[in-house]
LUMDREN-93378 format. One record per residue (C-alpha): residue in one letter; residue number from 1; x, y, z. Coordinates in steps of 0.05 Angstrom, whole numbers, plus 5000, padded with zeros to 4 digits. Layout:
@residu:A	num:NUM	px:X	py:Y	pz:Z
...
***
This chain:
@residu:X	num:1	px:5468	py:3003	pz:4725
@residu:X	num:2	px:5442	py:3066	pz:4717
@residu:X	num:3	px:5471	py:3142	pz:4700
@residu:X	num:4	px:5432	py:3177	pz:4751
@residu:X	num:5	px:5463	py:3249	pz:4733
@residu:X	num:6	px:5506	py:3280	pz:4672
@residu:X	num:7	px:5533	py:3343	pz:4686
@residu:X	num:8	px:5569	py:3386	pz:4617
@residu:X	num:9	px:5625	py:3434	pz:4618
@residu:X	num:10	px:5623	py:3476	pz:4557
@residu:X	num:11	px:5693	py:3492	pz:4524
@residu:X	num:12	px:5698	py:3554	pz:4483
@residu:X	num:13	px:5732	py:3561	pz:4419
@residu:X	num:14	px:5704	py:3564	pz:4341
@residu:X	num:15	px:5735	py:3503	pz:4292
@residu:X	num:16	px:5768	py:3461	pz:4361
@residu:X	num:17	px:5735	py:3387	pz:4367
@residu:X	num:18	px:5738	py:3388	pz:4442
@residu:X	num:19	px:5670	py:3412	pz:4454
@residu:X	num:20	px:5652	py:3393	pz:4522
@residu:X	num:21	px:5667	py:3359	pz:4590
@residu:X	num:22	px:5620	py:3312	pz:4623
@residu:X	num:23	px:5612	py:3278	pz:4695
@residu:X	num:24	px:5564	py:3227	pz:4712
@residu:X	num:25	px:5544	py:3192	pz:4762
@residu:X	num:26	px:5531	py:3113	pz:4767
@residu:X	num:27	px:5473	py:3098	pz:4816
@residu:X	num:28	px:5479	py:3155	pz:4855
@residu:X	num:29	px:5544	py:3127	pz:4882
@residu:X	num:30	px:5602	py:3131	pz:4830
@residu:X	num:31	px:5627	py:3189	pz:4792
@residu:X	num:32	px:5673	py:3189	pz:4728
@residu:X	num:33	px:5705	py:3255	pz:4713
@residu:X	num:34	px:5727	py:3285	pz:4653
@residu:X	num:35	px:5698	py:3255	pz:4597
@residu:X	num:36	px:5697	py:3287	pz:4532
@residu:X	num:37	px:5655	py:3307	pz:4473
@residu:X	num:38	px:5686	py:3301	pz:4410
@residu:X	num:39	px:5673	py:3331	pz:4341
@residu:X	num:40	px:5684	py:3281	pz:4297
@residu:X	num:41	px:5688	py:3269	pz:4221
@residu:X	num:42	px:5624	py:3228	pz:4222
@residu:X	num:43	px:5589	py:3281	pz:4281
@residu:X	num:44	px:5606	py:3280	pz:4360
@residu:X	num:45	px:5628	py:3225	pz:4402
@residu:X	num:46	px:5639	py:3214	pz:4475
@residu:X	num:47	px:5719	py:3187	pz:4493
@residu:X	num:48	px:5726	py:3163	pz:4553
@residu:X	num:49	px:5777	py:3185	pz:4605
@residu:X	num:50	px:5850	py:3174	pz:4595
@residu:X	num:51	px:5924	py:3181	pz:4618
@residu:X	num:52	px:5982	py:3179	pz:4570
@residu:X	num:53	px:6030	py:3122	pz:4570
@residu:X	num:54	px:6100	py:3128	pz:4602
@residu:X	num:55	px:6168	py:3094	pz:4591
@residu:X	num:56	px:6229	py:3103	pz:4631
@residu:X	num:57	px:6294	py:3136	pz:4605
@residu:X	num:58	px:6351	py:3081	pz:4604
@residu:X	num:59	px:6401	py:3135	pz:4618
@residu:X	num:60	px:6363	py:3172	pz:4664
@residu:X	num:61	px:6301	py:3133	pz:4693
@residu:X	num:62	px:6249	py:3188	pz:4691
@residu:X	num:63	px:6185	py:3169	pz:4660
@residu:X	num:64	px:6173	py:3197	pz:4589
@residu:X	num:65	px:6110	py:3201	pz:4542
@residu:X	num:66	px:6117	py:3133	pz:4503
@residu:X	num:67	px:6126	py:3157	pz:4430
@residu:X	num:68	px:6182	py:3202	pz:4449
@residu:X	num:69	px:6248	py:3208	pz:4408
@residu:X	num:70	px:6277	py:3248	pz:4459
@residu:X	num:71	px:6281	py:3248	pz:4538
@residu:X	num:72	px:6261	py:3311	pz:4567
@residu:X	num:73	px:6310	py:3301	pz:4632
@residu:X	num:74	px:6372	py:3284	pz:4605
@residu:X	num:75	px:6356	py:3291	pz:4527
@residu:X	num:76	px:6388	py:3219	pz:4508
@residu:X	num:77	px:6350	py:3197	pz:4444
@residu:X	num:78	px:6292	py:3140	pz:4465
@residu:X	num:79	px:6293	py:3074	pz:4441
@residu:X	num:80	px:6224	py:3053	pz:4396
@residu:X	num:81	px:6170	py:3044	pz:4451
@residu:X	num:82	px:6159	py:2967	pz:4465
@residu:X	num:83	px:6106	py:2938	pz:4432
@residu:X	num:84	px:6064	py:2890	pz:4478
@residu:X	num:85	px:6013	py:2864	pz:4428
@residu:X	num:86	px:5991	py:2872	pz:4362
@residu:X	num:87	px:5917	py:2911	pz:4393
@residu:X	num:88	px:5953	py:2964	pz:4432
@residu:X	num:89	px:6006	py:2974	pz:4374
@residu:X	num:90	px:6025	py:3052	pz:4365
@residu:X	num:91	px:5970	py:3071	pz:4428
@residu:X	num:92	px:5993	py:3129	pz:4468
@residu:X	num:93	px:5936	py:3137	pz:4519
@residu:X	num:94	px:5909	py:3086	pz:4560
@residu:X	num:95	px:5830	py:3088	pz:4584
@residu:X	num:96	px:5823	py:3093	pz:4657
@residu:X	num:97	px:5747	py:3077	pz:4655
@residu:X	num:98	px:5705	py:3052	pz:4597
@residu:X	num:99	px:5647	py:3015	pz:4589
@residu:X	num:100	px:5661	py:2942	pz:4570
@residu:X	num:101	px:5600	py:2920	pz:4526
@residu:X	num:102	px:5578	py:2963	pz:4467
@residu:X	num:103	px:5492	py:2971	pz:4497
@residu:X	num:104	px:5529	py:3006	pz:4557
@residu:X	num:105	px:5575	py:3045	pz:4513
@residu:X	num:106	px:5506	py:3073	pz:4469
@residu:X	num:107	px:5466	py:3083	pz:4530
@residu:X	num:108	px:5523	py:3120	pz:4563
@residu:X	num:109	px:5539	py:3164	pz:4490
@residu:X	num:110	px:5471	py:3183	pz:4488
@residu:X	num:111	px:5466	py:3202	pz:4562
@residu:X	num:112	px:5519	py:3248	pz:4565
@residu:X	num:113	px:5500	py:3275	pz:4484
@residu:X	num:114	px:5433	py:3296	pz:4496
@residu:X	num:115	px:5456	py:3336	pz:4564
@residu:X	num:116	px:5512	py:3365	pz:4522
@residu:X	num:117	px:5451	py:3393	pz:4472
@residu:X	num:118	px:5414	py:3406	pz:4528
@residu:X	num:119	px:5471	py:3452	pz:4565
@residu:X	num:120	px:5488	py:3471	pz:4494
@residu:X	num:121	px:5426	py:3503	pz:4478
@residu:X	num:122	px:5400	py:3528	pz:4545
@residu:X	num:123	px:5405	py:3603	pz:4556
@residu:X	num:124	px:5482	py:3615	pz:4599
@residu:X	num:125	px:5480	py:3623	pz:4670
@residu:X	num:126	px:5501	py:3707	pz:4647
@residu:X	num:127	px:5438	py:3712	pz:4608
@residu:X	num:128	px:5394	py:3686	pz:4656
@residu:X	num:129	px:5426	py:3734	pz:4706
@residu:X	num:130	px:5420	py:3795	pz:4651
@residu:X	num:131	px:5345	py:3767	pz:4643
@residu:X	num:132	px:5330	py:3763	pz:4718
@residu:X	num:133	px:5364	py:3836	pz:4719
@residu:X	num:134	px:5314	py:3870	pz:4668
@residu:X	num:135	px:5249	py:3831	pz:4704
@residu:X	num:136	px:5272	py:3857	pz:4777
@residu:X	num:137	px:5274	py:3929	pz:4737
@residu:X	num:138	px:5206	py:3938	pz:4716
***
């Protein structure tokens, strides 16, 4: 399998660890949205998409965010969220596409980090219009 493009969203803001979005493309043919760069601790990372975890009031039956103490229908305090197993224990988010050996996970980090250098470091789209500007001018 083979990314075939990597397109980067910058996000602005000084001192926040969201840094960028990324799409790619698998084989021209499948598209995963909204993965993110990451500043962390030990430099950036790539997390994969993901959707928070839901639990249903017992008073009420609307879904709520599992951690929640308190539901945001009917306010009855939650009960602890169920624990399934001792690997998802305290998890919150749930991935809704990840690679599932770790050569896939480096090839697709390192895909989607050196476009978010490369986007990161190119001149913006307003600068190249500014620059285009003073050429057509002289």
């Amino acid at each position: 399998m083979e990314i075939t493009e990597v397109r980067v969203s910058l996000r602005e803001g000084e001192g926040k660890r969201l840094k960028a979005y990324a799409t790619i493309t698998l084989d021209n043919s499948f598209v995963v949205r909204n993965i993110k760069v990451i500043e962390g601790n030990s430099g950036l990372f790539v997390a994969m998409p993901a959707r928070k975890l839901k639990q249903f009031c017992p008073r009420c039956g609307k879904k709520v965010d599992v951690g929640s103490q308190y539901c945001n229908y009917c306010g009855v305090q939650l009960p602890p969220a169920p624990r399934s197993s001792d690997e998802n224990r305290g998890a919150t988010h749930q991935d809704l596409a990840h690679p599932i050996n770790q050569e896939f996970r480096d090839y697709l980090q390192s895909k989607v980090l050196d476009a978010y250098q490369r986007e990161k470091t190119s001149p913006s789209k307003d600068h190249r219009r500014e620059e285009q500007k003073v050429k057509d001018s002289e």
